[in-house]
Backbone as CSV, one residue per row, in Angstrom:
resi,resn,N_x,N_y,N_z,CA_x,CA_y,CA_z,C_x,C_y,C_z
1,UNK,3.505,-0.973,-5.909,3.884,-1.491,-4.611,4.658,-0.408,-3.852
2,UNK,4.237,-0.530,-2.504,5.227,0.951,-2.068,5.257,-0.027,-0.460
3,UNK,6.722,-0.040,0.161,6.521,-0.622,1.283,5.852,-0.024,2.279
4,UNK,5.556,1.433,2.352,4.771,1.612,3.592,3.362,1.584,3.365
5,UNK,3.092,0.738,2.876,1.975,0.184,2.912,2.109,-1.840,3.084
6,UNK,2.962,-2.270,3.572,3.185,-3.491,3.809,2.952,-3.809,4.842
7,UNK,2.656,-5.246,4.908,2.193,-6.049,6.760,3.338,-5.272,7.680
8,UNK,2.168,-5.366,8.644,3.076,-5.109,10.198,4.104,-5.799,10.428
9,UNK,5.285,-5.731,10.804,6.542,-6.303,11.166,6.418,-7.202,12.178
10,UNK,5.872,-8.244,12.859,6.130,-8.687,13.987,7.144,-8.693,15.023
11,UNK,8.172,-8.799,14.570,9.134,-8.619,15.383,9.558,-10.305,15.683
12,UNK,9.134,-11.403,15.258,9.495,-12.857,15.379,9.863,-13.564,14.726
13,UNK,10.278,-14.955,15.089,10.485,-15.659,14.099,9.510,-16.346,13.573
14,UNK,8.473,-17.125,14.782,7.140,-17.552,14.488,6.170,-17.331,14.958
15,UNK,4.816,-17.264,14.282,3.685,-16.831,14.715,3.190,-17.143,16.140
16,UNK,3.958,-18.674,16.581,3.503,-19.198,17.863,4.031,-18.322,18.884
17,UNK,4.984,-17.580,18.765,5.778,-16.681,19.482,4.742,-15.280,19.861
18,UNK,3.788,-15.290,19.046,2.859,-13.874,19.721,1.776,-14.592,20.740
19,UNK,1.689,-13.049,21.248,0.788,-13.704,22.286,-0.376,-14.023,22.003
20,UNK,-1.591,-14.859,22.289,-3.136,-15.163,21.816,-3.856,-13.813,21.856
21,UNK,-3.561,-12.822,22.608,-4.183,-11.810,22.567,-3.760,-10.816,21.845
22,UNK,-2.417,-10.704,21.628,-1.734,-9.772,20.218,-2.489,-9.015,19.896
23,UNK,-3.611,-9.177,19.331,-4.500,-8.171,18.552,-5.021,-6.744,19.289
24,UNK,-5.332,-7.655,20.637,-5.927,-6.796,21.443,-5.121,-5.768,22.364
25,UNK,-4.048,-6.594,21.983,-3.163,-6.097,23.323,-2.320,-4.283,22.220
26,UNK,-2.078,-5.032,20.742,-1.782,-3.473,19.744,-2.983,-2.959,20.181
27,UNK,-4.186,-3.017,19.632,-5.187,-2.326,19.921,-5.599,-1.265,20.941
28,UNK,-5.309,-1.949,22.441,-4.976,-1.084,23.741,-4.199,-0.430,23.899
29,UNK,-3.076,-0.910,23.299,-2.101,0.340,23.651,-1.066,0.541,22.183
30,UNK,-1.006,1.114,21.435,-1.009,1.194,19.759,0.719,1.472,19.935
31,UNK,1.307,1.583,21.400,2.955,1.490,21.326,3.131,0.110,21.774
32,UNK,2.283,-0.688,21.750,2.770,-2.186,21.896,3.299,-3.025,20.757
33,UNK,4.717,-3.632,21.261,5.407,-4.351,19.797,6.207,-5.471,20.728
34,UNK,6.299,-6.553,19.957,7.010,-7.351,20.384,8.922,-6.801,19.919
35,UNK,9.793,-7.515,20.586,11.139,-6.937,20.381,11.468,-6.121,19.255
36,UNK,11.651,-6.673,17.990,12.478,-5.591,17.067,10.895,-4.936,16.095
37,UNK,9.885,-5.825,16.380,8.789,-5.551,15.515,8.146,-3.946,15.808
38,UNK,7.163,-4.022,15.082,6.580,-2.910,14.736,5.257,-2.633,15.789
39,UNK,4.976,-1.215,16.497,3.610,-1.138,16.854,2.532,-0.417,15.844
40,UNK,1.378,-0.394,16.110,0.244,0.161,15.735,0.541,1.669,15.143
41,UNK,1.386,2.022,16.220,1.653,3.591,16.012,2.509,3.982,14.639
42,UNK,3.744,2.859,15.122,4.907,2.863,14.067,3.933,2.520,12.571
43,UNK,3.062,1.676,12.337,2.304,1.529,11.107,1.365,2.494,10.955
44,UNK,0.908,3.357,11.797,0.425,4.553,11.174,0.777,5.931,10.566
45,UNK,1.933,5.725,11.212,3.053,7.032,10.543,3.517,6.213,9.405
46,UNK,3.821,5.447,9.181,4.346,5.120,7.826,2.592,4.859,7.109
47,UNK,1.575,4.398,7.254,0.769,4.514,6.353,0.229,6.321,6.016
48,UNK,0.819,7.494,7.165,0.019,8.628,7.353,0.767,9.092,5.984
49,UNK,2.086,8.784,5.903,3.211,9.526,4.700,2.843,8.714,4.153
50,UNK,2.459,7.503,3.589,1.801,7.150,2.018,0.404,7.979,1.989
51,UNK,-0.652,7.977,2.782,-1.956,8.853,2.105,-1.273,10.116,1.735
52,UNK,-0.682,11.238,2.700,-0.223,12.216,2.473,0.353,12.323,1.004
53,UNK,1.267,11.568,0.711,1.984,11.794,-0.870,0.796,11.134,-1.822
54,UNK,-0.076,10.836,-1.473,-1.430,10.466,-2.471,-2.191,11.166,-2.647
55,UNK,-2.281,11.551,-1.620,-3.294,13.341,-1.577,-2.950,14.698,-2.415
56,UNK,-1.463,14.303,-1.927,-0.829,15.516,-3.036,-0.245,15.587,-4.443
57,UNK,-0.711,14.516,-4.438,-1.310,14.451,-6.385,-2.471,14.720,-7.042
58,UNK,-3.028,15.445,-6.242,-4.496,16.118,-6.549,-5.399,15.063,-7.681
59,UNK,-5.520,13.774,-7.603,-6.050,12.907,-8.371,-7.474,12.955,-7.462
60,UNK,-8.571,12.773,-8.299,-9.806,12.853,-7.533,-10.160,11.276,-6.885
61,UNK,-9.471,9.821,-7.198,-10.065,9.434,-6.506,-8.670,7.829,-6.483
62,UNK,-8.317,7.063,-5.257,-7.525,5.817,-5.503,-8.570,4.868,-5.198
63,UNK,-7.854,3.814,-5.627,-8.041,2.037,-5.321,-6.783,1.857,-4.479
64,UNK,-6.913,1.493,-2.899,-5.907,0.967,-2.384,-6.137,-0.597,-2.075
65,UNK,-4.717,-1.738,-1.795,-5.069,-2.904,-1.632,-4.086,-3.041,-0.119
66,UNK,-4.855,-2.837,0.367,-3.549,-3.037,1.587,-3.903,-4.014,2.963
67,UNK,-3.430,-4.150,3.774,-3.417,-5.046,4.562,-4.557,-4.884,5.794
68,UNK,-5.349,-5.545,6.112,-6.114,-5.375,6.746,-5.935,-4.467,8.211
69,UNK,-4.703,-5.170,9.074,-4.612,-4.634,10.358,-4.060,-3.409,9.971
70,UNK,-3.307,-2.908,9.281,-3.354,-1.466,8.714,-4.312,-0.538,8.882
71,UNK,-5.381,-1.120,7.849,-6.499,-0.322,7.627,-7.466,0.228,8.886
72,UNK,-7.882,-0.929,9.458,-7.979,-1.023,11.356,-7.392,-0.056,12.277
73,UNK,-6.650,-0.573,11.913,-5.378,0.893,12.892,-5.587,2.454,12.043
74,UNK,-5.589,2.567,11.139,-6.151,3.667,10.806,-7.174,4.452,11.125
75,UNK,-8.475,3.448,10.837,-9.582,3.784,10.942,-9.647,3.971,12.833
76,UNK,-8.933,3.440,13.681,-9.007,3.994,14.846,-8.975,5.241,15.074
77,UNK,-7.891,5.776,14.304,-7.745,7.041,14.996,-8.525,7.767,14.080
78,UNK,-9.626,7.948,13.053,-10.418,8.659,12.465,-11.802,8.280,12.877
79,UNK,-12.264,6.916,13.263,-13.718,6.907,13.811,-13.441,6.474,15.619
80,UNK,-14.812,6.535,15.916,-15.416,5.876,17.282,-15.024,4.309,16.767
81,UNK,-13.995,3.883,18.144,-13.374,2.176,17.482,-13.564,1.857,18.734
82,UNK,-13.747,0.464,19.261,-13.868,-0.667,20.048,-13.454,-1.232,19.578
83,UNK,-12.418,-2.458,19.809,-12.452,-3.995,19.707,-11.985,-4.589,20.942
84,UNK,-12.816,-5.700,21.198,-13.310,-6.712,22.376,-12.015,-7.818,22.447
85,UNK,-11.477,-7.912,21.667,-10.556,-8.783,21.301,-11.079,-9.798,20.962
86,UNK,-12.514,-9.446,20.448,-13.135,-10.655,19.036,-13.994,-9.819,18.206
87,UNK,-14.453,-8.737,18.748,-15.026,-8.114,17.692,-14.416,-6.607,17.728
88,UNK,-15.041,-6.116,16.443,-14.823,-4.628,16.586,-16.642,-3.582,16.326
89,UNK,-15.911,-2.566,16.745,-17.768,-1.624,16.554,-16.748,-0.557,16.060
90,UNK,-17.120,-0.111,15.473,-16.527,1.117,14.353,-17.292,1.966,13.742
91,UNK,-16.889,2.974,14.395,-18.227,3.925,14.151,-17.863,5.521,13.726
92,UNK,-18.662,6.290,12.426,-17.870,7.352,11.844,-19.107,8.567,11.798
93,UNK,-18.755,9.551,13.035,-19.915,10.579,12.449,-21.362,9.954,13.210
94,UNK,-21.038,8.816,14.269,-22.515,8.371,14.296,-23.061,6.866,13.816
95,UNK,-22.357,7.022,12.550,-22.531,5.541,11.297,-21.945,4.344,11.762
96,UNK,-22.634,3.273,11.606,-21.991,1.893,11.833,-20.985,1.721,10.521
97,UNK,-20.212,1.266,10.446,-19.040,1.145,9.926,-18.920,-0.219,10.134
98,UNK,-18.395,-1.013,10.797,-18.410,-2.452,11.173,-18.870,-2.531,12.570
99,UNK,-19.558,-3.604,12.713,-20.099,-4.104,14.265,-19.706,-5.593,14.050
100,UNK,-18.999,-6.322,14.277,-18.372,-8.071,14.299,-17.020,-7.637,13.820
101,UNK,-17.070,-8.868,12.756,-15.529,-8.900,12.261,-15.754,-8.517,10.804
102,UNK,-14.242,-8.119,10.696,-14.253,-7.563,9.111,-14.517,-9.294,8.087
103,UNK,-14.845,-8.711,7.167,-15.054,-9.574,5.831,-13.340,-10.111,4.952
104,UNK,-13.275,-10.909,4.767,-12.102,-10.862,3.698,-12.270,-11.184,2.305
105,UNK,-12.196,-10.532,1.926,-11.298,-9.101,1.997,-12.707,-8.371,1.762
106,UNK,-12.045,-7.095,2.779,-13.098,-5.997,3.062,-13.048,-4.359,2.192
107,UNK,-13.897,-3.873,1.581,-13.906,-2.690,1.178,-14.087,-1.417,1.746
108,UNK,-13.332,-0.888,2.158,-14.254,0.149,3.036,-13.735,1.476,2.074
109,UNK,-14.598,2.688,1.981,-13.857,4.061,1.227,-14.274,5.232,1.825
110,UNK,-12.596,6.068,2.066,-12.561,6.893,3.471,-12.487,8.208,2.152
111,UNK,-13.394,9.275,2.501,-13.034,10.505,1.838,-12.736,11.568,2.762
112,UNK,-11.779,12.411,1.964,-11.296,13.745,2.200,-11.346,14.855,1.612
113,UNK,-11.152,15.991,2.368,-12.025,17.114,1.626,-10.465,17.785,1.272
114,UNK,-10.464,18.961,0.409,-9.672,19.511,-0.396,-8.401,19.767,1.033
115,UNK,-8.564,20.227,1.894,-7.608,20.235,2.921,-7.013,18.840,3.670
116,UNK,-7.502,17.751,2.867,-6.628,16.519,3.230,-7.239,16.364,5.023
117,UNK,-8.891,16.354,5.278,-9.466,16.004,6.533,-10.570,15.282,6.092
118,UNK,-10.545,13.723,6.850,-11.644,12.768,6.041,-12.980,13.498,6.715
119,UNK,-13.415,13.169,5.867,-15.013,13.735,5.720,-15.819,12.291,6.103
120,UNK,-15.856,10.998,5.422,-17.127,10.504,5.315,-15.779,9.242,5.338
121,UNK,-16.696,8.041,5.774,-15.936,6.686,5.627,-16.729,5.395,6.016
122,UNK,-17.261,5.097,4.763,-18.394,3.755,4.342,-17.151,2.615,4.525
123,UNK,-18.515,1.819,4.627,-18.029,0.169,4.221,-18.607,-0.172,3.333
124,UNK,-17.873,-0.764,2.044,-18.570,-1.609,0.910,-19.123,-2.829,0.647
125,UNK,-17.977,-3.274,1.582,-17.994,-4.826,1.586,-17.364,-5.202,2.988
């Protein structure tokens, strides 16, 4: 378990408190957070320093289990991303990657080449 790899922070007390569009609205603009919570951005620097210290254990290959909107937000800034604020198109190199909604729980496996720059990034499931 390592916390920077944990759910996004909301910033609330209850879920009714975000907005219906929430998703879309991180999505558009990845410095969007409700008051004390977390944006898109803030969860990618803390997920960028967990791959980074994973990488540099020169292990040839992980199993990660992590949180979906994480993974999403990641994969933005490494493929061609859309989301409609119901679907997403995700696209790597060209490759469909997802076109709808993700699966739960979804597999996807992102590789990198010896200089820690992803190369290739399937969906499994």
């Amino acid at each position: 378990m390592d916390e920077r790899i944990n759910e996004r922070i909301f910033g609330i007390e209850k879920l009714s408190e975000l907005p219906k569009d929430f998703n879309k609205l991180s999505f558009d603009d990845k410095n969007y957070k409700m008051r004390s919570g977390e944006s898109f951005n803030d969860v990618d620097k803390r997920f960028i320093h967990f791959i980074n210290d994973l990488l540099n254990q020169n292990n040839s290959s992980y199993i990660l289990f992590i949180h979906g909107l994480i993974l999403l937000s990641s994969l933005e800034t490494i493929c061609d991303f859309t989301f409609d604020g119901m679907n997403f198109n995700i696209k790597y190199n060209d490759k469909v990657i997802l076109d709808g909604n993700p699966k739960s729980p979804s597999v996807y496996r992102v590789t990198y080449d010896e200089h820690r720059e992803v190369i290739d990034v399937d969906i499994i499931r």
